[in-house]
C-alpha positions in Angstrom: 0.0 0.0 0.0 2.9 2.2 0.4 4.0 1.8 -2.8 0.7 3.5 -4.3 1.3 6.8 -1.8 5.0 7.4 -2.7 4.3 10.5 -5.1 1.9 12.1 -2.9 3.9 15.3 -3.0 3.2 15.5 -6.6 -0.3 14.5 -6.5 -3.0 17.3 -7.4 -6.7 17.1 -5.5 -9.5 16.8 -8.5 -12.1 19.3 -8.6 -15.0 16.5 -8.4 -14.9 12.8 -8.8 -16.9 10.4 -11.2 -20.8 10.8 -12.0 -23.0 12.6 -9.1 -25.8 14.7 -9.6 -26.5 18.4 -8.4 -30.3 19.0 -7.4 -31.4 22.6 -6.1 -29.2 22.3 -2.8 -31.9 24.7 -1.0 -28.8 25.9 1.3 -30.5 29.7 0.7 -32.9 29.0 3.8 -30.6 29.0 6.3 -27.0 29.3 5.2 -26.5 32.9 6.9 -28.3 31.7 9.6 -25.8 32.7 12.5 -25.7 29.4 15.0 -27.7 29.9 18.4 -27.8 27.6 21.4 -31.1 26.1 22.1 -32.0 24.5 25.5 -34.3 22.1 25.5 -37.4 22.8 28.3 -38.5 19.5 28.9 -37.3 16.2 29.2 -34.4 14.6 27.3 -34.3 11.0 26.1 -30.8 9.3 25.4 -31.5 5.9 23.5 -28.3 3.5 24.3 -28.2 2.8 20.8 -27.1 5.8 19.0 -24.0 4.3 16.9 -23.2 1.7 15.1 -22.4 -1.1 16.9 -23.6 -2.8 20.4 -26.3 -0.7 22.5 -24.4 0.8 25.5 -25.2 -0.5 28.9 -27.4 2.1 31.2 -25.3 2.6 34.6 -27.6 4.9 36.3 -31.5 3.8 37.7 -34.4 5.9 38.1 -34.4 8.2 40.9 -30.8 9.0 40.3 -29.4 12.9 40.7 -27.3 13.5 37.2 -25.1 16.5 35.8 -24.2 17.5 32.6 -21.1 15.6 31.2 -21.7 12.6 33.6 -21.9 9.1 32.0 -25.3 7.4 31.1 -24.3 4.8 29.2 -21.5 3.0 28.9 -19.7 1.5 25.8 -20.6 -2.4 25.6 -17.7 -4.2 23.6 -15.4 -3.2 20.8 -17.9 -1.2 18.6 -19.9 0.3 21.0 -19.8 4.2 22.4 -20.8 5.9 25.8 -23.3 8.3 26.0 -23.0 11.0 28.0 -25.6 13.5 29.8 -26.1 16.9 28.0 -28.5 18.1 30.9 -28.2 18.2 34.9 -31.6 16.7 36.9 -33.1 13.4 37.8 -33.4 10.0 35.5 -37.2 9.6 35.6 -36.9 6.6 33.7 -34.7 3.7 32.0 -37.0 2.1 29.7 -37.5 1.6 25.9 -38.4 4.5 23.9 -39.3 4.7 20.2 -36.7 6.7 18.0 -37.0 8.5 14.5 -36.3 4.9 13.1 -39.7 3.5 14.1 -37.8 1.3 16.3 -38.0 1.1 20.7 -34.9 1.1 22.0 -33.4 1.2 25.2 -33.0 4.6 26.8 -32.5 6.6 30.0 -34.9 10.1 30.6 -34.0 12.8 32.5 -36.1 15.2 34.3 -34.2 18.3 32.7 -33.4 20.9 35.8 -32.5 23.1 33.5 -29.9 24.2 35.2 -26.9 22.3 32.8 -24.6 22.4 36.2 -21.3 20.2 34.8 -19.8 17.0 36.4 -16.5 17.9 38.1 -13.4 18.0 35.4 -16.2 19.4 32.7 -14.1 21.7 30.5 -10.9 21.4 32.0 -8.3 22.4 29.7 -5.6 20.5 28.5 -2.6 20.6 26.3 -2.6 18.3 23.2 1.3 18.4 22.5 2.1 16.8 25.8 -0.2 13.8 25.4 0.8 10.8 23.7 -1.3 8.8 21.4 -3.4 6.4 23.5 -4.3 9.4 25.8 -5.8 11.2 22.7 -7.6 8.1 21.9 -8.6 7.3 25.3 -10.1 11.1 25.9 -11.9 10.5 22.8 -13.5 6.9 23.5 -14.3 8.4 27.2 -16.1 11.1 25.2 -18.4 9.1 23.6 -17.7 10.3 20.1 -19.1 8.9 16.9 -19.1 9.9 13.2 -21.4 13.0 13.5 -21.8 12.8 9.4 -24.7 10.6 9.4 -23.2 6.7 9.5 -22.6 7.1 13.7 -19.4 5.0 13.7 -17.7 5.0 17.5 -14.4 7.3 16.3 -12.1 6.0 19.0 -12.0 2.5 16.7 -11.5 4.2 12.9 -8.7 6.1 14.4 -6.9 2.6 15.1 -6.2 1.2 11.8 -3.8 -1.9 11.9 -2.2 0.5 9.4 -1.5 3.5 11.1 1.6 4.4 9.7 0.6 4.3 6.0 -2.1 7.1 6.4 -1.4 9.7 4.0 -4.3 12.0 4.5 -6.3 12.8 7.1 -9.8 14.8 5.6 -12.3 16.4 7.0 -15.5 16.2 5.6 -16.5 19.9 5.0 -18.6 18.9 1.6 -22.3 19.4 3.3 -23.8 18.1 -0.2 -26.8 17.3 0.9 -29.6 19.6 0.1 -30.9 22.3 2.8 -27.9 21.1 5.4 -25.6 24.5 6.4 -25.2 23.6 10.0 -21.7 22.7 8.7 -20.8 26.0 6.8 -21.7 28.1 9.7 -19.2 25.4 12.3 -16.4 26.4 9.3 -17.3 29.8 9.7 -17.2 30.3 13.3 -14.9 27.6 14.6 -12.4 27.4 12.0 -9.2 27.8 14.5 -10.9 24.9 16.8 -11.3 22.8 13.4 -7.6 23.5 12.2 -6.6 22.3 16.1 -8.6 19.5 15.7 -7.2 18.1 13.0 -3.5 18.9 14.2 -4.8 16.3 17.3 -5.4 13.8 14.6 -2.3 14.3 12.6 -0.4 13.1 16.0 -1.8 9.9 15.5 -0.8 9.6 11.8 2.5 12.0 11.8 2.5 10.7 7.8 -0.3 11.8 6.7 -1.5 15.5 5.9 -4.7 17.2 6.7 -7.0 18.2 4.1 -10.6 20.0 4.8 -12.5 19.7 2.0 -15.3 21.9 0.8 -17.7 22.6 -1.4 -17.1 25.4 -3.6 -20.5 26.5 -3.0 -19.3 27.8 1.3 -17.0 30.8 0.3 -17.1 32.0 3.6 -16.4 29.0 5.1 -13.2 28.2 2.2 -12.2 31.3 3.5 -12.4 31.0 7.4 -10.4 27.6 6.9 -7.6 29.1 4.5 -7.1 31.6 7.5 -6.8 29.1 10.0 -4.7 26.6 8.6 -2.1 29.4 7.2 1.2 28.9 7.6 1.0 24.8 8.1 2.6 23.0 5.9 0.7 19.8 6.9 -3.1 21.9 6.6 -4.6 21.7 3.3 -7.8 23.1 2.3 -9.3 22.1 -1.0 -12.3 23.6 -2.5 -14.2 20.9 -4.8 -16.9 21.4 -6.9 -20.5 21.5 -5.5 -22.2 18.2 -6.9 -24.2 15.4 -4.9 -22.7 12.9 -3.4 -19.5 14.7 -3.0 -19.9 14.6 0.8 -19.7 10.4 0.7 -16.5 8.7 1.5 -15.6 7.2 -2.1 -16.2 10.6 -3.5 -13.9 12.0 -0.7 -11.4 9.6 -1.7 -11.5 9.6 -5.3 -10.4 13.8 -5.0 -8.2 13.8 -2.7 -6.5 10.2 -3.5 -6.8 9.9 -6.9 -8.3 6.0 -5.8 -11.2 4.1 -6.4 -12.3 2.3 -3.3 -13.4 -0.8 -4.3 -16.3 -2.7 -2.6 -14.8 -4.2 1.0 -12.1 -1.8 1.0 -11.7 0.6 4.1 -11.0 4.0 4.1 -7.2 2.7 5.8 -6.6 0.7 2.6 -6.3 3.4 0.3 -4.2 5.6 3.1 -7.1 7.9 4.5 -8.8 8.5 7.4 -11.9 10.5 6.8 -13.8 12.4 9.6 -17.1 14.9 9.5 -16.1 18.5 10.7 -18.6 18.3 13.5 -16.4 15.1 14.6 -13.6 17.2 14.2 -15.0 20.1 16.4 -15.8 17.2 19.2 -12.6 15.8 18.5 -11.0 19.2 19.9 -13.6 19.5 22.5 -12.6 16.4 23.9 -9.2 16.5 24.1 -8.7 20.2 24.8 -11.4 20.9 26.8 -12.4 17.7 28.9 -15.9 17.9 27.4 -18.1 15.0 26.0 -20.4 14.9 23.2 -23.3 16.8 24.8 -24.6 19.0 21.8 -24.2 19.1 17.9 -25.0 22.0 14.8 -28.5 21.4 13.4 -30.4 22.8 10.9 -33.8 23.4 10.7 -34.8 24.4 7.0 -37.8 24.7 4.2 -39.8 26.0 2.5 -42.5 25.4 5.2 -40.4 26.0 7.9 -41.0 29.7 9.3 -37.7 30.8 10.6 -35.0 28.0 9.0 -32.0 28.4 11.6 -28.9 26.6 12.4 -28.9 25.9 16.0 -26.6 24.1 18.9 -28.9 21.7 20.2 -28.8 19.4 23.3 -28.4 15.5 22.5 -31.3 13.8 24.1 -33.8 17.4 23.0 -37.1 16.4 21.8 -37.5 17.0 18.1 -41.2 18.7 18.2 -38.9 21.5 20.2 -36.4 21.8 17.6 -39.3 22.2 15.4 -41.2 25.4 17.8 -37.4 26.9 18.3 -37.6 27.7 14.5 -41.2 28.7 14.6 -42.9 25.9 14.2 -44.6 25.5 10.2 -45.6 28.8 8.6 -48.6 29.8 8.7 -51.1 28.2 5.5 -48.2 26.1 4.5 -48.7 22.0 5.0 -45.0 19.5 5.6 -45.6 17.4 2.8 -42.2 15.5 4.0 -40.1 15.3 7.2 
């Protein structure tokens, strides 16, 4: 696998990779919308299963006094993930719960205090240059973090390939290609020196490999914000690739920035890339620099029925009918013909 890397410094990124579509992205709703921090008023479910992978086990009972940051769930085998309280209060319940999937699972709810008071060590900081690898990916895995791009994959375990040393390029996922979606653009935007950071954690654990944040050429601003932060470093690339659907998906990914064609069982590893969402990224940092869990994510709210389409910072375990009335619920004389 080496031997396909050893002209990397030669290779040129494509603009956009084979086939692909580009329907009306809709990204005019909300992609100015600044982000805002919504917190949830009532109470907060947290399935076990939210990854793929085993269900994490519940280690707290009903009746039980919680604070933000403290553990719910923890991981349950190899492929598994913790999950981790966003809200301080009480756990009214540990029972199944139906999800946006159809299906019940598992689940712990919390009487939301509303108070958010943090578990002692919360947002500690720390240094990442003094730790060594397995602290990074221990801080991570403690963290509960999983690929926040949509597949949910427990991040502590895709950044241990058995091939760690043939990495050549770490990416961040800055595409957003899917239609209405800016929750990304505005994290480029406004947390580009935590993203660049980010990905200088990762590139400790693959010291061959470069970083590349790619982007769609349709997030100016956010091309821009990343240039800024990632100026001057050698090892911090960003790359601006066309806007066209799937771009966002790994093998796309890959076939830009690698020049290969991941072929069907192939991993990511095998053709010498690790690929990561920005919004992992941005926990990536939180976790190891500031002692803080996966607690909250960018969201978007969006359409043409929606009243106020808005980007918000929204609680894991919020209620999605209260996502829905923080952007103004459904305009007025307009019907959700999908959801």
């Amino acid at each position: 696998m080496l031997q396909k890397h050893e002209g990397r410094k030669k290779h040129m990124f494509k603009k956009t990779f084979k086939g692909g579509v580009h329907p009306d992205d809709g990204k005019r709703y909300a992609k100015d919308a600044s982000y805002r921090t919504y917190l949830p008023q009532g109470e907060l479910v947290f399935p076990m299963s939210q990854h793929i992978g085993k269900p994490a086990k519940p280690v707290v009972k009903k009746g039980d006094m919680v604070l933000a940051g403290q553990l719910l769930g923890e991981a349950d085998g190899f492929v598994s993930a913790n999950i981790v309280s966003s809200c301080s209060g009480t756990v009214k319940a540990v029972e199944n719960r139906r999800t946006a999937s159809g299906a019940k699972v598992m689940s712990v709810v919390i009487e939301n205090d509303g108070q958010y008071t943090l578990a002692e060590g919360i947002g500690a900081e720390r240094d990442y240059k003094t730790l060594g690898k397995e602290e990074i990916l221990g801080s991570i895995q403690k963290a509960g973090i999983v690929g926040m791009g949509g597949a949910g994959f427990p991040v502590h375990v895709k950044l241990a390939p058995k091939n760690a040393d043939e990495i050549r390029y770490v990416i961040a996922n800055g595409a957003e290609c899917e239609p209405y979606i800016t929750c990304d653009d505005q994290l480029m935007r406004t947390r580009s020196m935590e993203l660049a950071e980010g990905m200088r954690i990762l590139l400790k654990l693959f010291p061959a490999a470069e970083g590349v944040f790619l982007i769609e050429d349709n997030k100016p601003e956010a091309i821009a914000a990343m240039e800024k932060a990632c100026a001057g470093d050698e090892k911090l690339k960003v790359h601006a690739a066309k806007c066209k659907y799937p771009q966002g998906g790994e093998r796309s990914i890959i076939q830009v920035i690698a020049g290969i064609d991941l072929k069907l069982g192939m991993l990511p590893a095998d053709a010498g890339c690790v690929v990561d969402n920005v919004a992992t990224m941005y926990a990536i940092y939180q976790a190891v620099c500031k002692s803080t869990p996966l607690m909250e994510r960018g969201f978007t709210v969006s359409g043409d029925a929606v009243k106020e389409p808005c980007n918000l910072i929204v609680k894991i375990g919020t209620n999605m009918a209260e996502v829905l009335e923080a952007a103004g619920g459904i305009r007025g004389g307009k019907e959700a013909q999908k959801l």
